[in-house]
C-alpha positions as CSV (number, residue, x, y, z in Angstrom):
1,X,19.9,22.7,-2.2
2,X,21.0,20.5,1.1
3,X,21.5,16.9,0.9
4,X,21.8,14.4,3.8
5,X,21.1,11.3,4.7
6,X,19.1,11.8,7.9
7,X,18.2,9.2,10.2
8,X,14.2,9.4,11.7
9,X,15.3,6.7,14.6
10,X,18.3,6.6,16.8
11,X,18.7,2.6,16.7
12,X,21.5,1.8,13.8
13,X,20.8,-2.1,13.7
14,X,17.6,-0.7,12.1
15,X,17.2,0.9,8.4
16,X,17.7,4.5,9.3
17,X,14.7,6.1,6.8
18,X,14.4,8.0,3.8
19,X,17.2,9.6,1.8
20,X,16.3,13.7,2.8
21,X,16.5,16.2,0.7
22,X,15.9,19.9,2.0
23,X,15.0,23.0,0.3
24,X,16.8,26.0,0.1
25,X,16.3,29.2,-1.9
26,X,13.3,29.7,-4.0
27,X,13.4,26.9,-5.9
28,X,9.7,25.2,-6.2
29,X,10.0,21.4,-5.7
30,X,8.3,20.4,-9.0
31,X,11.1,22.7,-10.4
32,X,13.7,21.0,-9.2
33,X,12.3,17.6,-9.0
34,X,12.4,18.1,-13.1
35,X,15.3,19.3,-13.0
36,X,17.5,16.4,-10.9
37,X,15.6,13.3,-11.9
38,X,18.3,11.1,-12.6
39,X,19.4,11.9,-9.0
40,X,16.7,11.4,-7.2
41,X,15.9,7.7,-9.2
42,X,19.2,6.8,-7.9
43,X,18.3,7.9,-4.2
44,X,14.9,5.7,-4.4
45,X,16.2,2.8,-6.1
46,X,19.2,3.0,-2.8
47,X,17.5,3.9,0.2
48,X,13.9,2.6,-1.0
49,X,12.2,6.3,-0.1
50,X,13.2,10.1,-0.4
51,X,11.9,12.8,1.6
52,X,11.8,16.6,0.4
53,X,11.4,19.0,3.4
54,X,10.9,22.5,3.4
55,X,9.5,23.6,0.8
56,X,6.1,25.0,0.1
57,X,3.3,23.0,-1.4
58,X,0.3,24.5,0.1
59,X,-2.7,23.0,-1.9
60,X,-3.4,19.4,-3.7
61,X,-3.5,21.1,-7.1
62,X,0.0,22.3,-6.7
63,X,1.1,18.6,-4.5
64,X,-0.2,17.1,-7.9
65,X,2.7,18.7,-10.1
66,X,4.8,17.6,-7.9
67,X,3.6,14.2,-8.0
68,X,3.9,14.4,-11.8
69,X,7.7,15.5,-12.0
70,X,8.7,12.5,-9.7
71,X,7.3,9.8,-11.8
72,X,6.6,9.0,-15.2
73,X,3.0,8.9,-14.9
74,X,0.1,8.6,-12.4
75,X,-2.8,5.7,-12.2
76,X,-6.2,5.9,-11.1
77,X,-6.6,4.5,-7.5
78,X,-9.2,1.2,-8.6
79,X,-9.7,-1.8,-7.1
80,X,-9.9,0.2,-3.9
81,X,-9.5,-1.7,-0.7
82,X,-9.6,1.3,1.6
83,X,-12.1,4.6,1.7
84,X,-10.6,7.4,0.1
85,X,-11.8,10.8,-0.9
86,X,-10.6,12.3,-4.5
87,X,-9.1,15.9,-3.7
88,X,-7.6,16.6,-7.5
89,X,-7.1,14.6,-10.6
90,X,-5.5,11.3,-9.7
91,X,-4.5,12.7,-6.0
92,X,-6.3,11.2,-3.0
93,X,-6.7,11.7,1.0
94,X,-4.6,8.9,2.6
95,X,-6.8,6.1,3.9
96,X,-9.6,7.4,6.1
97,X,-9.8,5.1,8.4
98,X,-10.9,6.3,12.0
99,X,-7.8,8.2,14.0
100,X,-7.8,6.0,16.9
101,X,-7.2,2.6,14.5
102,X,-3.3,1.4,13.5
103,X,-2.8,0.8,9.8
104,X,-0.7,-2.6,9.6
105,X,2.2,-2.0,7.4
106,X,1.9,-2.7,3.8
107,X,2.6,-2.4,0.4
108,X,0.1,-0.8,-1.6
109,X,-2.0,-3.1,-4.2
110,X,-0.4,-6.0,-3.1
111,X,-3.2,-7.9,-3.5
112,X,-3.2,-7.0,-7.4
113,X,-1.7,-8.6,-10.2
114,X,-0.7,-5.0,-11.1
115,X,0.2,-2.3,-8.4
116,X,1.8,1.5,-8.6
117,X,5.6,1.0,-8.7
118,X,5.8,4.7,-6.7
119,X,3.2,6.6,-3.9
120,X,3.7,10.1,-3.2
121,X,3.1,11.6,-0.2
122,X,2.0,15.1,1.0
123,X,1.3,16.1,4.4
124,X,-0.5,19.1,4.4
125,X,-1.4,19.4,8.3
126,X,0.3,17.0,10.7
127,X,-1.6,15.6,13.5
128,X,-2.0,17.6,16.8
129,X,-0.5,14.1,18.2
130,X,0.2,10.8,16.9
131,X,-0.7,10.3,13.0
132,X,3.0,9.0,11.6
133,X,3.7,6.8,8.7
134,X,5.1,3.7,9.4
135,X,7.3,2.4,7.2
136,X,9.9,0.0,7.0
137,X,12.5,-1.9,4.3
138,X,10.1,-5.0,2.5
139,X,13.6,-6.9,2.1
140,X,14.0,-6.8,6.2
141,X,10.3,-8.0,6.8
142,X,11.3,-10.6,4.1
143,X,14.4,-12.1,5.5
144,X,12.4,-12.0,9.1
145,X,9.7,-14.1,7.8
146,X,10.7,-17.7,8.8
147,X,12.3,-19.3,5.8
148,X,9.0,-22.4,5.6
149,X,6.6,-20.0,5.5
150,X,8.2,-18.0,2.3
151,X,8.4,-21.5,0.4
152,X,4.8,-22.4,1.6
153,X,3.3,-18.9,0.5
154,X,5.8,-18.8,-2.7
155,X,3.8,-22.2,-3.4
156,X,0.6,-20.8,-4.1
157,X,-0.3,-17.6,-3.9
158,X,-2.5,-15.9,-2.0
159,X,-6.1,-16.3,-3.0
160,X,-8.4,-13.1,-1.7
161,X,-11.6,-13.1,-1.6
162,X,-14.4,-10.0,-1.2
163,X,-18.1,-9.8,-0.6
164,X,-20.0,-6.7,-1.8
165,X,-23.1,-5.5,-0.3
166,X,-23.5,-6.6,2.9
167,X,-23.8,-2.8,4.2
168,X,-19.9,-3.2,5.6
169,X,-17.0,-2.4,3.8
170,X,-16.6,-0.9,0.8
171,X,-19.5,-1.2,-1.8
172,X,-18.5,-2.7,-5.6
173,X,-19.6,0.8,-6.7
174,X,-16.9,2.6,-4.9
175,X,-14.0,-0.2,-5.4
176,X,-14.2,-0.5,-8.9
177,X,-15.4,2.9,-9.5
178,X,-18.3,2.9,-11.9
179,X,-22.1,2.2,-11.3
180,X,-22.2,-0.5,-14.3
181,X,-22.3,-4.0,-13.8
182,X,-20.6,-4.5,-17.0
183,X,-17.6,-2.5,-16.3
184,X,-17.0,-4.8,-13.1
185,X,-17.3,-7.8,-15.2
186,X,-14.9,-6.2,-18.1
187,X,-12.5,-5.4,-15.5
188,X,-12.3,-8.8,-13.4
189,X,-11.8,-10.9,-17.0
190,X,-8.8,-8.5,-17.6
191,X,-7.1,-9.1,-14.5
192,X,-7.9,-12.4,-13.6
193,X,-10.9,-11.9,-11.0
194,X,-13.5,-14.7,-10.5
195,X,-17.3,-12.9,-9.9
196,X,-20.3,-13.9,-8.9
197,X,-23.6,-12.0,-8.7
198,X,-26.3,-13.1,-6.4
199,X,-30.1,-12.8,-6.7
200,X,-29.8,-9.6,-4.1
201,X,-27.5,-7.4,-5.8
202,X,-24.4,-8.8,-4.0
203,X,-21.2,-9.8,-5.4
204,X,-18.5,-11.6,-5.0
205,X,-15.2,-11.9,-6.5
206,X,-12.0,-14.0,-5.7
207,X,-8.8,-14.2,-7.1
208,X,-5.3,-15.9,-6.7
209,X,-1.9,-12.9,-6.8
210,X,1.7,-13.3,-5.9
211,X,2.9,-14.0,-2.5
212,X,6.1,-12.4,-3.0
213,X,8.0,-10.9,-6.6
214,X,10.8,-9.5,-7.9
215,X,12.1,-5.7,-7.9
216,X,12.6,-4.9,-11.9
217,X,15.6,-3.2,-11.0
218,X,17.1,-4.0,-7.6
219,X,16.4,-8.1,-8.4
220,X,15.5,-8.6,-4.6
221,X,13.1,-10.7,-3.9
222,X,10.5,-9.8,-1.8
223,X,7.5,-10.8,0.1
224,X,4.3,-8.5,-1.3
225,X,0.5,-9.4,-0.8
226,X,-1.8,-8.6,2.1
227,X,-2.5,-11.8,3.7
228,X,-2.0,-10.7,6.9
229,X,-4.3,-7.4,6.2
230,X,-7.3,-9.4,4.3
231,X,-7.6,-12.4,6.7
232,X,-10.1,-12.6,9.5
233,X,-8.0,-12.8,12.0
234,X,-6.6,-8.8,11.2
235,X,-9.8,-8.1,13.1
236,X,-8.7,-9.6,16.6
237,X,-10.9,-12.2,18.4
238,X,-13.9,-10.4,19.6
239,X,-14.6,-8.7,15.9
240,X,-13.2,-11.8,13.9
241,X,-16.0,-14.1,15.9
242,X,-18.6,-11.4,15.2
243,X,-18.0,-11.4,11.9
244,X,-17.9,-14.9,11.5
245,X,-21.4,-15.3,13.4
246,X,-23.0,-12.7,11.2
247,X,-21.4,-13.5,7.9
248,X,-20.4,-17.1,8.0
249,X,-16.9,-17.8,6.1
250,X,-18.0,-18.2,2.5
251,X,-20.1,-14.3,3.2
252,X,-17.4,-12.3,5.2
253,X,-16.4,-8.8,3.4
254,X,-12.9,-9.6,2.9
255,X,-10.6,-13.2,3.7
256,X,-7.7,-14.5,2.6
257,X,-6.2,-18.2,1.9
258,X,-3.2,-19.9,0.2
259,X,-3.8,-19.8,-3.2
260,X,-4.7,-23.5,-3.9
261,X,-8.0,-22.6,-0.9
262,X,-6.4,-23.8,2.2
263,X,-7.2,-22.1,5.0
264,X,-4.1,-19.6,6.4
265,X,-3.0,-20.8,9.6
266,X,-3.3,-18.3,12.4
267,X,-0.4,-19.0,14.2
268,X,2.1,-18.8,10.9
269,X,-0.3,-14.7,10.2
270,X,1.0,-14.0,13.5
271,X,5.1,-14.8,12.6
272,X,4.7,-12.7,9.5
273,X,3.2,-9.9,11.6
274,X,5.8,-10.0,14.1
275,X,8.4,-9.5,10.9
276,X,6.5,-6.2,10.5
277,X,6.5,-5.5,13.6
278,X,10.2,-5.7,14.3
279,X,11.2,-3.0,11.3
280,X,8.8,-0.9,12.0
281,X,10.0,3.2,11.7
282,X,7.6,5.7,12.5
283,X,7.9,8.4,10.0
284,X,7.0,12.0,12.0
285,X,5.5,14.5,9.1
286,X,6.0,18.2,9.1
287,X,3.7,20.7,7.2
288,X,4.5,20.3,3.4
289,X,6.9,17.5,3.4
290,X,6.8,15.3,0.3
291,X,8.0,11.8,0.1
292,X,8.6,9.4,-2.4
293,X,8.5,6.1,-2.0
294,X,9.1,2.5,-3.7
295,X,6.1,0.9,-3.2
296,X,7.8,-2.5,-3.8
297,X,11.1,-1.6,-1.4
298,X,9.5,-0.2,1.4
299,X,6.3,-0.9,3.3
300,X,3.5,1.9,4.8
301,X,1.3,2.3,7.3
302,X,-0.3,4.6,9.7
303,X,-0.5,5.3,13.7
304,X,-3.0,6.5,15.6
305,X,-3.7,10.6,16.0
306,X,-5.6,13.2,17.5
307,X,-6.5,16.5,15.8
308,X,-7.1,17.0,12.4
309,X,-4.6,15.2,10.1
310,X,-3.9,15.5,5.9
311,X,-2.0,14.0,4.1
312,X,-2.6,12.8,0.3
313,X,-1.2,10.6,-2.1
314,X,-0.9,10.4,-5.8
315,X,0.3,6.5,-6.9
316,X,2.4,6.3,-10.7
317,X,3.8,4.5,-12.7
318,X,1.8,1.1,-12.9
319,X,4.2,-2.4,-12.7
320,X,2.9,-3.4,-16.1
321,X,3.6,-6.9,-14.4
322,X,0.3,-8.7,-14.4
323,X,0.1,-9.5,-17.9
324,X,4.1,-10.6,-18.1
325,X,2.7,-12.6,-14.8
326,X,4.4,-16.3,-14.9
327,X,2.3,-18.3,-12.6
328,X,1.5,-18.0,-8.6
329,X,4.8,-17.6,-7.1
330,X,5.0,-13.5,-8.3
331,X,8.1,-14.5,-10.1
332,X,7.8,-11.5,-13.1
């Protein structure tokens, strides 16, 4: 077995991407994944992701093994935000949006009280062109992120709110996985969710989570919700005044707002975006890579692609931190 610390970008000012690890011999990957554990805790908690290339997965029954020898445990994908298909127990496509769309950069379940502390990623067929992760350091985005707008976000929170049944976006059904109205209900109480049913079958739920929190083990403190994802303005102009026209404010799928209800200011969105922006790494898959990542140290997203493209994703070992929560500011 090869180690190195390979960079995916030439530019050195910039974090220089996942810790790599590369097979050789016929060692499987879950194998030795059980085997050097410690290590490769010790890689993630230092370089935030670790990649292992060149081995053979082949299927998402044997991609889930793997997923289970490099965490502790793996958690359901609820409280969906995004379409995904289930492909094996507790192993998902990666979000399935349209190919020609960007996904923003992000940290998964941000917008939760609770989130997975690691995603694993397969890619079982690159994209003919196009279709790499982005990902970048959430420490960099945080120390890019003007120092006023940390303090005014730290404040309050983010407050989110969703409308289900509109026929756009995702339904209730499919985000909190179950066709019972009582299960929603049960679920919402437990972590913290406002709902509301309406006369029509809609709902809507809103809730205040963290704006930024603090790594269990590395201490950092980091910026971590989806403001800039769940506000109107993601949409761009000619969709946001759409939306706005057909749904109103109070009715649109999915908006966002500082946790004490004020309105996010477009114009401070737009500085936080620009910190994603400027660390952004595009991440190039090859057949059967695996990688690991801290879903709290390092950011994800997606570029455009042509051709068919799959990857999937198992999530693990749940933060456990919404119930030690200790008011708005994410400080755990």
């Amino acid at each position: 077995m090869v180690y190195a610390r390979e960079a995916m970008q030439q530019p050195t000012e910039k974090w220089q991407g996942p810790f790599v690890v590369h097979a050789e011999g016929a060692t499987t990957l879950e194998r030795w994944a059980r085997e050097h554990r410690s290590s490769i805790d010790r890689a993630l908690l230092e370089y935030g992701a670790v990649l292992f290339r060149g081995f053979s997965v082949g299927s998402a029954a044997a991609f889930r093994k793997i997923a289970e020898a490099l965490c502790t445990s793996l958690v359901e994908y609820l409280h969906r935000s995004t379409p995904r298909t289930s492909v094996a127990d507790q192993v998902y496509t990666a979000t399935e949006y349209t190919a020609s769309a960007t996904i923003p950069l992000h940290n998964e379940h941000s917008y939760c009280r609770d989130w997975p502390m690691r995603l694993i990623f397969c890619c079982l067929r690159p994209a003919d062109t196009g279709g790499e992760t982005t990902i970048a350091l959430t420490r960099n985005v945080t120390r890019r992120i003007p120092p006023e707008i940390v303090r005014r976000f730290a404040a309050t929170g983010v407050k989110y709110v969703r409308n289900y049944g509109l026929g756009v976006d995702l339904s209730w059904q499919t985000t909190f996985q179950t066709e019972s109205r009582a299960e929603v209900e049960t679920y919402c109480r437990k972590e913290g969710i406002d709902y509301e049913w309406f006369a029509d079958g809609r709902l809507r739920t809103a809730h205040v989570a963290q704006a930024l929190a603090a790594h269990p083990q590395a201490g950092d403190e980091l910026w971590f919700n989806q403001a800039h994802l769940f506000h109107i303005s993601s949409l761009g102009p000619k969709h946001r005044d759409a939306s706005l026209e057909l749904f109103g404010e109070e009715n649109l799928p999915r908006n966002a707002y500082l946790g004490n209800g004020e309105a996010l200011d477009e114009d401070m969105l737009a500085q936080i975006r620009k910190s994603y922006e400027a660390e952004t790494l595009p991440f190039a898959w090859r057949a059967d890579d695996v990688l690991l990542v801290d879903n709290m140290l390092v950011l994800h997203g997606r570029n455009p692609f042509t051709g068919p493209r799959q990857v999937l994703v198992a999530m693990g070992d749940a933060s456990g931190f919404g119930s030690q929560a200790g008011g708005p500011h994410g400080r755990y």
